[in-house]
C-alpha positions in Angstrom: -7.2 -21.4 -33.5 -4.2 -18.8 -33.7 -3.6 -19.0 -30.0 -3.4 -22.5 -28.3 -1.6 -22.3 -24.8 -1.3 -25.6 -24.4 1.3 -25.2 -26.6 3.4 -24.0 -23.5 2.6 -27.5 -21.1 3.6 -29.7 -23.9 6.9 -30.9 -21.8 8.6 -30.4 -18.4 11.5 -27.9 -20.4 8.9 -26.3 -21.9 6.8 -25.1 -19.1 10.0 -24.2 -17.3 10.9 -21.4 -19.9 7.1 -20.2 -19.4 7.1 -20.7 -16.0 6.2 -16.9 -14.2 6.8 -17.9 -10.4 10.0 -19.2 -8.7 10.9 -20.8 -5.6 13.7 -21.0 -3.5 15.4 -21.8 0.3 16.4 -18.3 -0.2 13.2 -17.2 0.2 12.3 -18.6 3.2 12.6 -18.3 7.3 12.6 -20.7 9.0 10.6 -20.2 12.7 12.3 -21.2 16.1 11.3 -21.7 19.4 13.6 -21.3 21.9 14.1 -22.5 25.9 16.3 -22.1 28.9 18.3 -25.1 29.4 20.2 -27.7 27.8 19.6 -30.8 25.9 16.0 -29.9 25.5 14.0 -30.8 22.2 10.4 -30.4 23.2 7.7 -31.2 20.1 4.8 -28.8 19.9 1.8 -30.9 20.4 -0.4 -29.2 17.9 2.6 -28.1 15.8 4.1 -31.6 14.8 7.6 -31.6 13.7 8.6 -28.4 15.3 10.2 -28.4 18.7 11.3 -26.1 21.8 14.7 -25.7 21.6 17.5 -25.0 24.3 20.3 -23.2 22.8 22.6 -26.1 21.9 19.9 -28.1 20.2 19.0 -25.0 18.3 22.3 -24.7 16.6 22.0 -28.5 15.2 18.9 -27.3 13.8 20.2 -24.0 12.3 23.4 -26.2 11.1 20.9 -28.6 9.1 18.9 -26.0 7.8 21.8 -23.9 6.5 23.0 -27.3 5.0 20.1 -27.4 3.2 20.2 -23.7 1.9 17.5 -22.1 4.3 20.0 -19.1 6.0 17.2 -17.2 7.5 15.7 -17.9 11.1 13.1 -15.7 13.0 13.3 -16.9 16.8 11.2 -17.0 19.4 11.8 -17.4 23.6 9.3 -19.3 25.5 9.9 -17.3 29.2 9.5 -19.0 32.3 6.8 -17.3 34.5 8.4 -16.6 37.2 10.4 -14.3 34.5 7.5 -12.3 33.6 6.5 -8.7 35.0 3.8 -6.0 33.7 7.2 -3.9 32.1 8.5 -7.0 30.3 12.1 -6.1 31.8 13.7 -9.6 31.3 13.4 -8.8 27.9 16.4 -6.4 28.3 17.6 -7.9 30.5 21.5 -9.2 30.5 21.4 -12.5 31.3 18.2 -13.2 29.0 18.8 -16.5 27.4 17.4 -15.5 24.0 19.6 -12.7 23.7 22.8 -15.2 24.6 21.6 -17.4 22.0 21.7 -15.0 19.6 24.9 -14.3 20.1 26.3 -17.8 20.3 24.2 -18.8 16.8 25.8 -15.4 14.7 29.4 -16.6 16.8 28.8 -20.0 15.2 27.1 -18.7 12.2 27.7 -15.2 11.3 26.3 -15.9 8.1 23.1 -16.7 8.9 20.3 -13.9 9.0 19.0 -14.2 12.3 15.3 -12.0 12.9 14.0 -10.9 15.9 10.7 -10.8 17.7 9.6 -7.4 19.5 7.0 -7.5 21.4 6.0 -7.6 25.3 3.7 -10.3 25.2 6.5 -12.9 25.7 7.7 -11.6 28.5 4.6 -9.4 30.0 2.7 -11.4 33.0 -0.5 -10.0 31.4 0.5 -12.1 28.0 -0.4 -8.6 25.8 1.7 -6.8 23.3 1.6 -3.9 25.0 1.7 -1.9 28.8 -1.7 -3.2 30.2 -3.5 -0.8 32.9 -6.5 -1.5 34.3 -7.4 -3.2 31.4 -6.5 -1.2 28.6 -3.2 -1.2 26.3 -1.6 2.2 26.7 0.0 2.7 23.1 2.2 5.1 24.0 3.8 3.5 27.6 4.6 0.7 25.7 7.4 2.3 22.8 9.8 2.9 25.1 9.9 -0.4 26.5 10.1 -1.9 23.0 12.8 0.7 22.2 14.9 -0.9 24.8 14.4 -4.3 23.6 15.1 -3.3 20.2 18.8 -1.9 21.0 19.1 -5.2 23.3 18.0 -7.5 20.6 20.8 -5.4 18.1 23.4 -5.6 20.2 23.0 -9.6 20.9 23.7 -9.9 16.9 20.1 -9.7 15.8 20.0 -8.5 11.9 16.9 -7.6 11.2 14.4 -6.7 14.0 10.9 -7.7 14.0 8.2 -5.8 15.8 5.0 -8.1 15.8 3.1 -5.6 18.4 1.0 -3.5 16.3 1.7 -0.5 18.3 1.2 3.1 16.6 4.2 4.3 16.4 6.6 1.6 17.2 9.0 1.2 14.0 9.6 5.1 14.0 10.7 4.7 18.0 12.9 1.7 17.5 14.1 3.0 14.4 15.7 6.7 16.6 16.7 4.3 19.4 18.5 1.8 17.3 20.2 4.6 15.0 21.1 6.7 18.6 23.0 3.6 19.6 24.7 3.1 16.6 22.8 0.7 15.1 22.2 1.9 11.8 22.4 -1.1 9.9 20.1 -3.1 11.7 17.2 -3.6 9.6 13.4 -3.6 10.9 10.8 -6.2 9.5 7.7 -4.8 10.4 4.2 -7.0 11.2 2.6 -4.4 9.2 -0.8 -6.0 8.5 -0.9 -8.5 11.4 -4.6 -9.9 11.8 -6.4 -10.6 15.3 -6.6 -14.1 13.4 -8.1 -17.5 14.5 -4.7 -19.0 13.5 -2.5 -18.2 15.9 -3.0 -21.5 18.1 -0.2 -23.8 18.0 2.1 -20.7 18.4 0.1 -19.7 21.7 0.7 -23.0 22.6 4.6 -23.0 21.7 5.0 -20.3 23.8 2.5 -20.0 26.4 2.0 -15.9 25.7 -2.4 -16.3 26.1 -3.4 -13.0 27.1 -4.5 -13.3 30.6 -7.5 -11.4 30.1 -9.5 -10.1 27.1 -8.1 -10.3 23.7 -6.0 -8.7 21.0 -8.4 -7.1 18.8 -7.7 -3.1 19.9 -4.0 -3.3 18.4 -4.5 -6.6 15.7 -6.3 -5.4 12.5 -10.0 -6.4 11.8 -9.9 -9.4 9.1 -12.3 -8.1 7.6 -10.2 -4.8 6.6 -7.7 -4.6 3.7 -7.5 -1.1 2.9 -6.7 -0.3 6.3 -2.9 -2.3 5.5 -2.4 1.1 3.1 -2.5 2.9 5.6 -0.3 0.7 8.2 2.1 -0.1 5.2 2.4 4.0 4.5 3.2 4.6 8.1 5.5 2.1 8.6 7.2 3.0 5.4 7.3 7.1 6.7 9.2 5.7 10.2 11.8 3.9 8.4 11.1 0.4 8.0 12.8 -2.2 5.4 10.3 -5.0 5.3 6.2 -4.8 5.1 5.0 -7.7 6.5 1.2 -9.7 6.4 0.3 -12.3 8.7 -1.5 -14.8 8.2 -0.3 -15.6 4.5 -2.7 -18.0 3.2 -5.8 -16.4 4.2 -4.5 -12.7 3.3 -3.2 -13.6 -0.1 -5.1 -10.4 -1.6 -3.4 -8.3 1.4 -0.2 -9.4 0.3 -0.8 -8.6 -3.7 -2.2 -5.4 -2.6 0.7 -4.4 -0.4 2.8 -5.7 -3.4 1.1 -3.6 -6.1 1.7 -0.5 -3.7 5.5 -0.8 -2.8 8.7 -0.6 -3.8 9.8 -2.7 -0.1 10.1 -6.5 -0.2 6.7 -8.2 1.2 7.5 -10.6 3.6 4.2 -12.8 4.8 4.2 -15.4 8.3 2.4 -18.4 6.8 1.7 -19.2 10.6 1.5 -22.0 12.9 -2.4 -22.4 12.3 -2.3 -22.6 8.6 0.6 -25.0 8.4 -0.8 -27.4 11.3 -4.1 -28.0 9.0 -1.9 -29.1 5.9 -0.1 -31.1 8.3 -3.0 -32.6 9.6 -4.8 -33.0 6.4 -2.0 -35.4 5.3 -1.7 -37.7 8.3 -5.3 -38.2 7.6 -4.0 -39.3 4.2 -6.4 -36.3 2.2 -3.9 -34.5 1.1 -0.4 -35.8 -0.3 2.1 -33.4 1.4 5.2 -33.7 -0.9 2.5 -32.6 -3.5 0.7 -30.0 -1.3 3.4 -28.1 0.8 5.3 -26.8 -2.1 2.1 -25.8 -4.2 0.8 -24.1 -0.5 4.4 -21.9 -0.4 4.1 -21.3 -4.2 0.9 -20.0 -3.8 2.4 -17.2 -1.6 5.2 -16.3 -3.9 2.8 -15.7 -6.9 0.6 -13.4 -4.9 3.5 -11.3 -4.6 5.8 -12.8 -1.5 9.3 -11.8 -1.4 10.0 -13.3 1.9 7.9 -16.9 3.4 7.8 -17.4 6.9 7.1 -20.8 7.4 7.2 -24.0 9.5 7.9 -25.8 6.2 11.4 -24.1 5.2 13.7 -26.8 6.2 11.6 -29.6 4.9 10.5 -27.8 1.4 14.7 -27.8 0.7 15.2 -30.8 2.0 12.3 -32.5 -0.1 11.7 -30.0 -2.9 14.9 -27.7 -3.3 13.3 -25.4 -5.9 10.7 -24.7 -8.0 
């Protein structure tokens, strides 16, 4: 036999010249959920190991993470209620506790890359991405509400904005409000191919943005579509956008390779709360050996073509892994 590539196994230095795919902390964001309040660290039932935070808990957390080498965090506010109207205004709103936090996190840490989330659904009392009336998301109604909480979210320290609304249209209207107000550095991180996906749960639950009624099929893509992230990845590419992201990861690994194999734009994919609470589950049940199947699980994701993990697993795959 002229070829044998066993040749290339024979020892741990060998297979790490022929090794094709690399892993990092760099590569990887690390998800928070934040609260109003103080001294709060509230686990997520069906997320275990991940917590609401209040503001000064969440800066312990982003100074262990960044410890570790994970400098990346995309944030999240779980609104009271009583907060929430059909126009989403707290979400501009000045005395918004996830926009304060923001800025106390880049006072503390200017360093670290903080991402955004824009969408209404946090703060909307019908729990949709968009302007509900009588029943139906208006596409349109809803840009200029995210517009404003695009320039809010930029001027609270945010680096990199990430709208997760699947609105037609929406990177292109952030992107003329944010460069109007100055902000023409602030990067946007688009949810480009973001699935009406079974695996959203635990984050639901994190957060307590339900819809209220009906679901979120008429803006979330069909899973059953993968061309059709061509054409969202084209558009969002046309309004100005610096990241194309997929979400899930796990389950859209050939979404991700595709997007990959079509742009020049670093692929970011949200290996979400669903996916990661299975392998966490799995491995309490003792089927799965986690230190074994975490890093192979984020590896996976990186050789289909991921530039940039999202994942509930960042802090503990530097802290227990480091690189691959």
């Amino acid at each position: 036999m002229n070829r044998r590539p066993r040749r290339n196994r024979q020892s741990s230095a060998i297979r790490a010249m022929a090794q094709e795919t690399h892993l990092n902390p760099g590569h990887l964001v690390q998800p928070l959920f934040l609260v109003d309040g103080n001294n709060i660290k509230d686990e997520i039932a069906s997320l275990p190991g991940n917590y609401r935070l209040s503001v000064d808990q969440v800066l312990t957390e982003v100074e262990a993470c960044m410890e570790l080498g994970v400098q990346s965090f995309i944030m999240f506010p779980a609104v009271a209620e009583s907060l929430k109207d059909k126009e989403a205004t707290y979400s501009h709103a000045a005395d918004n506790f996830y926009l304060k936090a923001a800025l106390e996190i880049k006072a503390r840490f200017p360093e670290a890359c903080l991402i955004s989330d824009v969408a209404m659904d946090p703060y909307s009392s019908d729990g949709h991405d968009g302007y509900v009336e009588n029943g139906k998301i208006l596409n349109d109604r809803t840009l200029p509400i995210l517009s404003k909480m695009a320039v809010a979210q930029a001027e609270s320290g945010f680096d990199i904005l990430g709208p997760s609304d699947m609105m037609d249209g929406r990177v292109g209207a952030m992107r003329r409000a944010l460069d109007e107000a100055g902000f023409t550095e602030t990067g946007i991180m688009s949810y480009t191919a973001k699935y009406a996906s079974a695996f959203y749960g635990p984050f639901r639950d994190a957060l307590d943005s339900a819809p209220k009624a009906g679901d979120k099929k008429t803006y979330q893509m069909n899973p059953a579509n993968k061309k059709e992230a061509l054409i969202e990845a084209a558009l969002d590419t046309e309004e100005g956008v610096d990241y194309l992201m997929v979400k899930p990861a796990l389950n859209y690994l050939d979404v991700i390779a595709l997007l990959k194999a079509n742009s020049n734009l670093p692929i970011a994919a949200y290996h979400v709360s669903g996916e990661c609470a299975m392998l966490i589950a799995a491995c309490q049940n003792g089927w799965l050996d986690y230190d074994k199947a975490m890093p192979e699980t984020l590896l996976s994701l990186r050789r289909a073509g991921t530039d940039v993990i999202i994942t509930y697993f960042a802090k503990d795959f530097a802290k227990r892994v480091g690189t691959i």
